[in-house]
C-alpha positions, 0 to 999 in steps of 0.5 A: 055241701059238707064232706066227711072227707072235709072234716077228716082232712080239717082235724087230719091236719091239726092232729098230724101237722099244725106247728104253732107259729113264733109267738110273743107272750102276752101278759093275760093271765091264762085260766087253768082250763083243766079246772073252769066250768065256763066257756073263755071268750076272748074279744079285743080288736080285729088283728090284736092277736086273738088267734095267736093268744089260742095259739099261746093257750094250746102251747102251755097245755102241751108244755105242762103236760096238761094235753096232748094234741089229740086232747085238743080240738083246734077248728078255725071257722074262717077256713074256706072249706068250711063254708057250709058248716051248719050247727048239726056238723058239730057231731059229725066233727067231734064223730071225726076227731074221735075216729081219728085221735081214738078218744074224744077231745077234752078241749075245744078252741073255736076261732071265728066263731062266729062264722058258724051259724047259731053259734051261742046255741051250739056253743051252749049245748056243748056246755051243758055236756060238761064234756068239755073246756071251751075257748072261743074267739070272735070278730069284734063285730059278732062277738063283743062283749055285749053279745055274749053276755046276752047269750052266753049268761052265766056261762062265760069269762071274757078275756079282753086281748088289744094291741101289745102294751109297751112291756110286749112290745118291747118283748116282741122286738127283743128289748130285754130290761130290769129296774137296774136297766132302767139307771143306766145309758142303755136305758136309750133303748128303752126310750127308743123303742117307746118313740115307735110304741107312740107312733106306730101303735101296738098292733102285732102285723105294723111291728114287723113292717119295714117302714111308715108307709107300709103302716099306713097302708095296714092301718088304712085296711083296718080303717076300712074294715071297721067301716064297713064290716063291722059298723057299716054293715052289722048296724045296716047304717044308711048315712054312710057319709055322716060315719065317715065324717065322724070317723075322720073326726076321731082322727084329727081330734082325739085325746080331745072333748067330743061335744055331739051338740058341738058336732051336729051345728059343725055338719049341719054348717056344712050341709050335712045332715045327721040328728044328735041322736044318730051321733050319739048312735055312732059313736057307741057302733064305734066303742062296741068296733073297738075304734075308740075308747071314750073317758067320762068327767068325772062326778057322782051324778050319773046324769051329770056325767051323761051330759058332759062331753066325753073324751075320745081316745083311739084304740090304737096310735097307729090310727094317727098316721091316717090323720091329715094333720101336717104336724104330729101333735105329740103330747096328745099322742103321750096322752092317748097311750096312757088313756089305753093303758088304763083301758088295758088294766081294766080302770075306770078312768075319767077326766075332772074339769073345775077351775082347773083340769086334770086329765084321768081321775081313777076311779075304785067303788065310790072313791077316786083313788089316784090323780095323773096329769099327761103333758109332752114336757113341763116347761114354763107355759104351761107347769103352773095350768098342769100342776094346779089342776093336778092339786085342785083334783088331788085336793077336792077328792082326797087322792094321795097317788098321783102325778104329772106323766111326761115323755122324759122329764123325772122329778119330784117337787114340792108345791104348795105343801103338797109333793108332786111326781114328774114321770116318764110314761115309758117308766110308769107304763113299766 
């Protein structure tokens, strides 16, 4: 049962000794809560950094001069001790922070919010007294972007948070740079840390691990904890075995077309059963899960894109380092990243297949506006297949912004009348 005493040491602690942790900076953009009159959910991944972006809000209300701390009410709903919240407690907590701070709080912050039970009621009662600013965090598998928008309409901005880009990345290991930088040798720092960003991904706890074993064993825990918290139970998925099958897929084939035709006749071949529509299911659990990012083809037919295959991207790199493969296939790393660095600018992108294929068209209201192709490295295999389809789609869609993204190649060629740029993706992820 739940205390006073409880909640008086709970908000005891956060008013008298929280400290906020060393913090990264991310680079969303931060609402001035003083002003909004809509509750900020912040979804992403499990362990992109949610919490710690709480920790980065409440740091720039006390450094403005916005808040002072017994403005703010700071609860994190996985704390053991309250276990037993229920959504009648909210008035014996806010009862309890105004005895202790001797005024009521100005700012909520709810982490984990989905651990107290009628959580988009309670939340939308405490919206309706217009007493407060609201921010809310959420697992991933309680509180996805789709979830609030069915319970929270109207009444909420999303603020998506995932693994660190490459510019924090390179903030959170030190590496200071500017375009000037970029013209010099010291730019090998640069390119040296982008060789880790590829490999490892960009969740903050695998940047501060010593080695790639201990990587893999943090990307294996948060394998596992997708599989089973927030797919195999929320969903209360029967054929265990088939979801571990298409995971281990995604593993082995990403950056790749998922035909789930394709993939139905591959289990069944080997005596597994599952229907295209259970696939289809699967692979949704798995985008709603954050494990995944999937890229339509490009067309104006809604129904022609439904029935193409998409590609499939993970939402990390360091998920790789699962794959059983004996060799790291590089440019379908380099392609990946690029895939989840549109995904983090919030475009559209999708990928355009004709004679030729181009790997991400974007997309803005009814045009496609730029054109990119992804390859390690240009070299006499393959530039006549990248540099075609790229002109083919520049051409058929009247696209000016585009070009080829390499590991390390720059130049700018001219073919065919048309000027083609040669990019490094560490410099365009810049």
């Amino acid at each position: 049962m739940l205390t006073q005493e409880t909640l008086q040491k709970v908000v005891a602690e956060w008013l008298r000794d929280a400290e906020m942790p060393p913090l990264t900076p991310r680079e969303q953009p931060i609402p001035d809560l003083a002003k909004t009159k809509r509750i900020l959910a912040l979804v992403g991944p499990r362990r992109a950094g949610k919490t710690y972006f709480l920790y980065q809000i409440i740091s720039g209300l006390l450094q403005s001069g916005t808040a002072k701390r017994n403005d703010i009410l700071f609860v994190d709903f996985e704390d053991y001790r309250l276990a037993d919240f229920q959504p009648e407690d909210i008035e014996q907590l806010l009862a309890v922070f105004y005895q202790l701070a001797g005024k009521a709080p100005r700012f909520l912050l709810f982490d984990e919010v989905q651990h107290l039970p009628s959580w988009s009621r309670v939340l939308r009662t405490l919206h309706n007294t217009r007493k407060y600013a609201i921010v809310v965090t959420g697992s991933n598998a309680s509180l996805l972007g789709s979830k609030i928008a069915t319970e929270l309409r109207g009444r909420y901005d999303d603020l998506m948070i995932l693994p660190f880009s490459f510019r924090e990345h390179l903030r959170h290991h030190g590496v200071a740079w500017d375009r000037a930088l970029l013209a010099t040798p010291e730019s090998g720092l640069i390119a040296r840390a982008f060789d880790k960003y590829v490999k490892y991904g960009g969740f903050p706890e695998s940047a501060g691990l010593p080695d790639e074993s201990a990587r893999r064993r943090l990307m294996q825990t948060y394998f596992d904890t997708i599989f089973y918290k927030d797919v195999l139970e929320r969903y209360g998925i029967r054929a265990r075995r088939l979801l571990d099958i298409l995971m281990r897929n995604m593993l082995e084939s990403y950056s790749s077309l998922f035909s789930i035709s394709a993939f139905e006749k591959q289990i069944k071949a080997h005596g597994q059963a599952g229907s295209k529509r259970s696939i289809a299911e699967y692979l949704r659990y798995l985008e709603e899960a954050f494990f995944i990012t999937t890229c339509e083809k490009f067309d104006f037919s809604p129904r022609k894109r439904m029935m193409n295959p998409r590609k499939v991207y993970l939402m990390d790199t360091g998920f790789s380092l699962l794959s059983g493969a004996f060799t790291e296939n590089r440019g379908r790393l380099l392609e990946n990243v690029v895939a989840l660095e549109f995904f983090r600018r919030r475009s559209r992108s999708l990928y355009y297949r004709n004679a030729g294929e181009c790997d991400f068209l974007v997309q803005e209201g009814t045009r496609a506006t730029e054109a990119w192709q992804v390859c390690w490295a240009l070299n006499r295999s393959n530039e006549k297949r990248e540099i075609n389809g790229l002109l083919e789609a520049m051409r058929e869609y009247g696209i000016s912004e585009g070009g080829i993204l390499t590991y390390a190649q720059e130049e700018t060629r001219s073919v065919e009348g048309s000027t083609v740029r040669i990019l490094p993706v560490w410099k365009w992820l810049l």
